[in-house]
C-alpha positions as CSV (number, residue, x, y, z in Angstrom):
1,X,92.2,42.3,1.1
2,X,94.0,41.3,-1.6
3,X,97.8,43.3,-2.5
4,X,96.4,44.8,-6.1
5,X,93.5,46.0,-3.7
6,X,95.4,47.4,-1.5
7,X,97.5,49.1,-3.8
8,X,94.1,50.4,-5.5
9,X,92.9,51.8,-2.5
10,X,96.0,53.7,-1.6
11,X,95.6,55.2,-4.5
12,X,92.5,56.6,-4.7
13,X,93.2,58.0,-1.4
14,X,96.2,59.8,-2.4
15,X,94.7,60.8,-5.5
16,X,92.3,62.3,-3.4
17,X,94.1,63.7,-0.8
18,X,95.3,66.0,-3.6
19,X,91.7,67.1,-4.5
20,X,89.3,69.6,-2.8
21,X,90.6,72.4,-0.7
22,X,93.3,73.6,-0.2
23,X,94.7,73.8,3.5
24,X,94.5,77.8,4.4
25,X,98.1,79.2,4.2
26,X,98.7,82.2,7.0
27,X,99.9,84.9,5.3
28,X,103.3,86.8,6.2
29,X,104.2,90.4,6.3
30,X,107.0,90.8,3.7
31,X,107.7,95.0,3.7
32,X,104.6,96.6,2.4
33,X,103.3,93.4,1.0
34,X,101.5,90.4,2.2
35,X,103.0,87.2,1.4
36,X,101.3,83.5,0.7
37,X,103.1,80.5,0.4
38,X,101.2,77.9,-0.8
39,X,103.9,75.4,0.0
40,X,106.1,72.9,-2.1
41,X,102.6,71.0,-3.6
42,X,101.4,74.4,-5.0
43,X,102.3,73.6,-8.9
44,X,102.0,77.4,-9.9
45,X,101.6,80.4,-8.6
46,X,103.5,79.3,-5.1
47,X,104.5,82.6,-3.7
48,X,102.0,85.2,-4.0
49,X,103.1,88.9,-2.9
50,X,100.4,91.7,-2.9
51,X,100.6,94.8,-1.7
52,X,97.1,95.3,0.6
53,X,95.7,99.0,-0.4
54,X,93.7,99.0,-3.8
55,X,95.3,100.9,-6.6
56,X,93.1,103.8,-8.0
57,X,93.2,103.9,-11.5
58,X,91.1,107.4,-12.4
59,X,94.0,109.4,-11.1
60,X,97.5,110.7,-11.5
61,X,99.7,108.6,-9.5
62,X,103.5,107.0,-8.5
63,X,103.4,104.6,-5.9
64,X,106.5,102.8,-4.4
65,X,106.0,99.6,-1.9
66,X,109.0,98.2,-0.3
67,X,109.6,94.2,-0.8
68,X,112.1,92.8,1.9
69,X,113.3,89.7,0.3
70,X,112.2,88.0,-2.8
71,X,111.7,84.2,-3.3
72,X,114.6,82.6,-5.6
73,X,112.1,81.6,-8.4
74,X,110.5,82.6,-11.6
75,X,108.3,85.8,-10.9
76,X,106.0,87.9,-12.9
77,X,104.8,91.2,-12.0
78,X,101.2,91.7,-12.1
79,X,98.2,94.2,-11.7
80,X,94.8,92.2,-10.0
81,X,91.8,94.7,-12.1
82,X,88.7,94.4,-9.5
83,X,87.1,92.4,-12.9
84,X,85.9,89.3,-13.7
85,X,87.9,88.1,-16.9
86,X,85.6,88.7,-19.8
87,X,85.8,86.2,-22.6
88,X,85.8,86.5,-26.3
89,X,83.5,89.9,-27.5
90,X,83.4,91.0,-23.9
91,X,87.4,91.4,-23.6
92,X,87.5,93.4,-26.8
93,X,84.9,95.6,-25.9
94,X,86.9,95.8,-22.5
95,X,90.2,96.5,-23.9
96,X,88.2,99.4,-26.5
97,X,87.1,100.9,-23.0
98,X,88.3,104.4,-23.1
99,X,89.5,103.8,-19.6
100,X,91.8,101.2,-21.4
101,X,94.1,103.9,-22.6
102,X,95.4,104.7,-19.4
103,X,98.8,104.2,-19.1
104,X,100.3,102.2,-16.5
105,X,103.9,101.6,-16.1
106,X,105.0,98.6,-13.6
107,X,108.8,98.4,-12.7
108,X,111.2,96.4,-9.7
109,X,114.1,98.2,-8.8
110,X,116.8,96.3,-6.5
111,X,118.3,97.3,-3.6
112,X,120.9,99.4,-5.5
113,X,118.0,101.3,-7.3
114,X,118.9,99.1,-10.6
115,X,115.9,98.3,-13.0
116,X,115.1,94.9,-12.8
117,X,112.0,94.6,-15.1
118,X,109.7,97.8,-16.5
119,X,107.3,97.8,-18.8
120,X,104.8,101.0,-19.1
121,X,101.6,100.7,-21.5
122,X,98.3,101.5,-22.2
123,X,96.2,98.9,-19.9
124,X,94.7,97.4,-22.9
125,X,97.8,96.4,-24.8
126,X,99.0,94.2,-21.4
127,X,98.4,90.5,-21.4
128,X,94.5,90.1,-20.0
129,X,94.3,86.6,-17.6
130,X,92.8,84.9,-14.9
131,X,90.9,82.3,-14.1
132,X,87.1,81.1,-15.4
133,X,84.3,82.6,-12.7
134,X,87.3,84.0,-10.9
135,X,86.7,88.0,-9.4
136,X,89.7,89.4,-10.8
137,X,91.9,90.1,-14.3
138,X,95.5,89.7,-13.8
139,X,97.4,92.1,-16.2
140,X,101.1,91.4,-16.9
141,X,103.3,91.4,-20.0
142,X,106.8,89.4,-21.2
143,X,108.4,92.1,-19.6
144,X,107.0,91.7,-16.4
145,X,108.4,88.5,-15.7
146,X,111.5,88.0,-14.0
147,X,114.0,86.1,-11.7
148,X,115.0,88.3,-8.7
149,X,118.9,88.4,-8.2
150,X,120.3,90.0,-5.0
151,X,119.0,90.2,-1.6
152,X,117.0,93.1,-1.3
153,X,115.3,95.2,-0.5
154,X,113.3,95.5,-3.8
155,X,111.1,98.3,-4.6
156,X,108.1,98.1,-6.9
157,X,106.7,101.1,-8.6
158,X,103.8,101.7,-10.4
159,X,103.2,105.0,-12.2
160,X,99.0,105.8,-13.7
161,X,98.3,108.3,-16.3
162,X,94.6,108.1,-16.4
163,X,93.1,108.5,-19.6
164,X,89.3,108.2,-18.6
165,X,87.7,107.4,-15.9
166,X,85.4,104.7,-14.8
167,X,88.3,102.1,-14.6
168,X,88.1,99.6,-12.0
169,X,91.0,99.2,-9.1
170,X,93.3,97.3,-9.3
171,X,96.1,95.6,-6.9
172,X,99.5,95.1,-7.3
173,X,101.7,92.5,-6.9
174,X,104.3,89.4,-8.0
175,X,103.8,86.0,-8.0
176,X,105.4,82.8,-9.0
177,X,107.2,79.5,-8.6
178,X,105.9,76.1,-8.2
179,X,106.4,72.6,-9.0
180,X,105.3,72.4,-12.3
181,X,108.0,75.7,-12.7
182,X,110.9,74.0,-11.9
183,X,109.7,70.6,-14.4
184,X,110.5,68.6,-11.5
185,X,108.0,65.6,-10.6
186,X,105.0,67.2,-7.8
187,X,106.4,65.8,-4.2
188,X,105.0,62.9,-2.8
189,X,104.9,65.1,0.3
190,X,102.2,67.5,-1.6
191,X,100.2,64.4,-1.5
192,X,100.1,63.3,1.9
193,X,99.5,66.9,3.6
């Protein structure tokens, strides 16, 4: 074989090494949330923190979940709607729901009991995302996103006023870092795994 062959093959290989499933990542108890880390090749969304129990949204609630430790990186807080992301018309009429009105306030408080992020609004006027064919919306906001400081324990709290019912479930959580994050170039490590 000739080198520039060589070199052509080695490159579709760890092209494709990168491709097609992703190796299954054990998850880790972290306080009242289950952590994933989808290691150093993972260009977003690394750490994923979720708390396990499904969030009721038709009913009058505060709810505080205990975080250990938080990874040092660029987090958002987030609420996972049992939804798939409707597009165009379909996320209007979605966000018109009267179930939309409810208002949901999300909040991290450090170790001292300090605020570090809170945001409380209706759940239509939060930032509706997720991915195309996916199961769930992810809601967050600006405000939700954050850098931890300190080493915990962090509590997160979310408070519900319902306004209708008929709104789906949710689950809470943070997520964050990654490759891509830190505008660093992907490891060569993330390649060969």
């Amino acid at each position: 074989m000739r080198p520039s062959s060589s070199l052509a093959v080695l490159s579709v290989l760890l092209l494709c090494a990168g491709c097609g499933s992703v190796p299954e990542v054990e998850p880790v108890a972290n306080g009242a949330f289950t952590l994933v880390d989808g290691g150093e090749g993972a260009g977003f969304e690394r750490y994923r923190l979720s708390v396990p129990e499904a969030l009721d949204l038709d009913r009058a609630q505060v709810i505080r979940r205990e975080l250990e430790w938080c990874p040092g990186a660029e987090m958002v807080g987030y609420l996972d709607l049992d939804l798939p992301l409707p597009s165009g018309d379909e996320l209007i009429e979605k966000q018109a729901e009267p179930w939309s009105a409810t208002t949901f306030q999300l909040r991290l408080e450090d170790a001292n009991g300090d605020v570090i992020f809170m945001e409380s609004a209706p759940l239509g006027e939060w930032v509706w995302s997720g991915a195309v064919g996916g199961r769930t919306t992810s809601l967050y906001t600006q405000k939700t996103c954050f850098e931890p400081t300190g080493e915990g324990p962090f509590t997160l709290v979310a408070e519900v006023i319902p306004a209708a019912e008929g709104a789906p479930s949710g689950v809470l959580g943070l997520r964050g870092g990654g490759w891509k994050l830190v505008g660093e170039p992907m490891p060569v490590s993330a390649l060969l795994r």
